[in-house]
N, C-alpha and C positions, 0 to 999 in steps of 0.2 A: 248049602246054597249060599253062593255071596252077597254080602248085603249091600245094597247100594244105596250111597252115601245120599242124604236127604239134604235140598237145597236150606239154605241160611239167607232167608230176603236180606236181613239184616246185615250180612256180614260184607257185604261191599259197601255199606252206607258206616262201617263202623267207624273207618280212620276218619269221612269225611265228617260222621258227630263230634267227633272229638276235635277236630281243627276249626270246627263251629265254637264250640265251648270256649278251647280256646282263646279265640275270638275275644269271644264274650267276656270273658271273664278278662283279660287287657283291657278293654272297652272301659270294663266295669271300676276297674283299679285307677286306669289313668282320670278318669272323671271323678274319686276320690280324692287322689291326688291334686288334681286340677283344683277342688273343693277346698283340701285343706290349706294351698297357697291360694286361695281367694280368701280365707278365713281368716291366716296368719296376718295378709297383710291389710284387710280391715280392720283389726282388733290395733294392730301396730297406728295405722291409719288413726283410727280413732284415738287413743292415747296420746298422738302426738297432736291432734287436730286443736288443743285449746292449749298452746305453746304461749307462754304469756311474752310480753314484750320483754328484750332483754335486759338487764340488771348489773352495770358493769361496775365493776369492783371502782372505788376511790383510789388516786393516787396520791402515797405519800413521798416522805423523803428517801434518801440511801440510810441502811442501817447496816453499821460493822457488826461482822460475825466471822465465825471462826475462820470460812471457808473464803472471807475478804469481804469487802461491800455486795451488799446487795440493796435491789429498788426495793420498795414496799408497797402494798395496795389495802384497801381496807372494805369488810360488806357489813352491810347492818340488817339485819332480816327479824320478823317476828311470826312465831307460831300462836295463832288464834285456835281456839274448840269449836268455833263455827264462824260464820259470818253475820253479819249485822247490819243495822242502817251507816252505824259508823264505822266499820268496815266491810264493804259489801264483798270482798273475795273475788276468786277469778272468772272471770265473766267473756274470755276470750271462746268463740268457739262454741265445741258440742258443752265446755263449762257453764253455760249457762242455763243447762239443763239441767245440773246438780245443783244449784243455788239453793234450793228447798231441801235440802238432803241431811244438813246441817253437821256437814264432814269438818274437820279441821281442814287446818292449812299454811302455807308457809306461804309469808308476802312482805315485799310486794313483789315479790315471784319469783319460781322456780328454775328461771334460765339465767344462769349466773354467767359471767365472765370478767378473767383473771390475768394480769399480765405473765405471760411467762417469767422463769428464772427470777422468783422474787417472793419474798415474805407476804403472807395472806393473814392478818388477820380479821378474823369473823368474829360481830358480835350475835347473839340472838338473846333476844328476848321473849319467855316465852309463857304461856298463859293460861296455859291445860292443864288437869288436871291427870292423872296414870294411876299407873300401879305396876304389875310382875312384869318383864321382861322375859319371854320364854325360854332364851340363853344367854346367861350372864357375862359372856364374852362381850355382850351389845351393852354390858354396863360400864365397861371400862375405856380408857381411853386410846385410842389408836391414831398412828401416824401424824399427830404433831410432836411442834417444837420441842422436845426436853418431856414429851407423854404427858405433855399435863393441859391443864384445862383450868379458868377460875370459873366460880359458881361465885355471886355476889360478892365479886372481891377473892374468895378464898380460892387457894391454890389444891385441886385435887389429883387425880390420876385414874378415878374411877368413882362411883356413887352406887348407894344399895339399890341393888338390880329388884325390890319390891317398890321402888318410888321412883320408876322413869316413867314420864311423860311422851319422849320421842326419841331419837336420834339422830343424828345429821351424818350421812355416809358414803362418802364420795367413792367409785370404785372405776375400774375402766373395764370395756367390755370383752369378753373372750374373743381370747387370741388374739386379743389387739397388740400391733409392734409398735407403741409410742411410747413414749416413758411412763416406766409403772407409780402408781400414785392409789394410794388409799388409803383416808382419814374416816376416822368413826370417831363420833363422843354422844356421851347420853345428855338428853336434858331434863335436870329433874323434875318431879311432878311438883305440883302446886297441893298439899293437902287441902281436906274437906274445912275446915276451920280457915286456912288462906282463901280459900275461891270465895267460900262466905254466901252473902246473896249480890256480887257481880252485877252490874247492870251496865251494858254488858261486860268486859273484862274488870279483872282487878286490877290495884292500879299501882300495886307492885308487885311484877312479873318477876320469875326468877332469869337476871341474866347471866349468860356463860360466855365466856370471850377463852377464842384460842387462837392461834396461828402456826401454819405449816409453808413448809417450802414448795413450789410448782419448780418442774425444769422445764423442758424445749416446749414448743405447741404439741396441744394434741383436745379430745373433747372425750369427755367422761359423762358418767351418768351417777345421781346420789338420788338417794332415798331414806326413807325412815326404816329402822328394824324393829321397831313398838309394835304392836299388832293391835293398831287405830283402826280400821277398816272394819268389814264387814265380808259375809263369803266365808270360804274355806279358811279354820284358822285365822279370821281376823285379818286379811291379810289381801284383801280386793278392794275394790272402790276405791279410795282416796287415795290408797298407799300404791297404787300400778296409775293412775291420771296423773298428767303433769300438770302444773298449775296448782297439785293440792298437797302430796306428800308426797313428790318423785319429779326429775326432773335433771338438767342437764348444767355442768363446770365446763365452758370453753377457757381453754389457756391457749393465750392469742400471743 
């Protein structure tokens, strides 16, 4: 006897489950998506929201060098272990929500600018105390003049990556097409005997002076590579906030 085939409610309802799902799950993905550019660009937002006033480099004379004259420009910046009444730190912005946090920081601020085509040198003075550097590449010196750096006067090339305090590290952003430019130097720490009992800073910082060449315009972003922060790795808070340990080189 033949057997005759048994309806399936279900089977006309199948493909349109499935274009339901479908659906859904697009739905489901693009509202992620949608989420994590609302995420991206709050975080960025907020990072950039306490952009301190700018800080333009001094101008000096023309200096001969190999390559013929060039201008000069000069900065003078200081890195503090916190802030104070006599330095009260950056205060522009959501910064003034960190005030209490007692982060370092670099001042009198993070947004530099440089003239193009011309000799930069930086003094910093600075006031922390450190220790290990995670990778010792961050101890040495990069992209200045002749690779070197002084630390009080003396002329180095690098310092023991167990007694860095911060770095200063100018880099440009991926796959940026403006002329490439990237300076690193470490700053050493202040030993437990120099910090002493501070009230508040010592009142002889170790300072380091270098100089580097800028070419055409373009805008760069530096930071610290010490793992001053807090977070994952030492490596949040101060050191991703502008105003505190990261922050922005226009060459104008």
């Amino acid at each position: 006897m033949p057997v005759e085939p048994v309806d399936n409610p279900y089977r006309g309802a199948t493909r349109e489950s499935w274009g339901f799902v479908k659906r859904l799950l697009v739905a489901v993905i693009s509202v992620l998506i949608g989420a994590g550019v609302v995420t991206g660009v709050a975080v960025f937002a907020h990072a950039t929201s306490g952009e301190p006033p700018v800080l333009i480099a001094t101008p000096g004379g023309t200096v001969d060098t190999p390559e013929g004259p060039m201008n000069s420009a000069s900065l003078e910046l200081q890195v503090y272990p916190n802030n104070s009444d006599q330095v009260p730190g950056p205060m522009e912005g959501v910064n003034a929500l960190y005030a209490s946090q007692g982060w370092p920081f670099y001042w009198p601020s993070t947004t530099l600018e440089v003239p193009a085509n011309s000799l930069i040198t930086v003094t910093i003075k600075q006031y922390a105390g450190g220790g290990k550097v995670f990778n010792p590449y961050w101890a040495k010196v990069h992209g200045t003049v002749d690779g070197s750096m002084t630390v009080n006067g003396k002329t180095v090339t690098e310092w023991d990556p167990t007694r860095v305090a911060h770095t200063f590290t100018i880099h440009q952003y991926p796959d940026s097409g403006q002329p490439y430019l990237f300076v690193s130097v470490p700053l050493p720490d202040l030993s437990g005997n120099e910090v002493g009992n501070a009230n508040p800073y010592v009142d002889n910082p170790k300072v380091v002076t270098f100089t580097f060449k800028t070419g055409a315009p373009g805008t760069y972003v530096w930071n610290c590579e010490y793992p001053c922060g807090d977070l994952y790795q030492e490596f949040g808070g101060p050191m991703q906030q502008r105003g505190w340990m990261s922050g922005t080189v226009q060459v104008v």
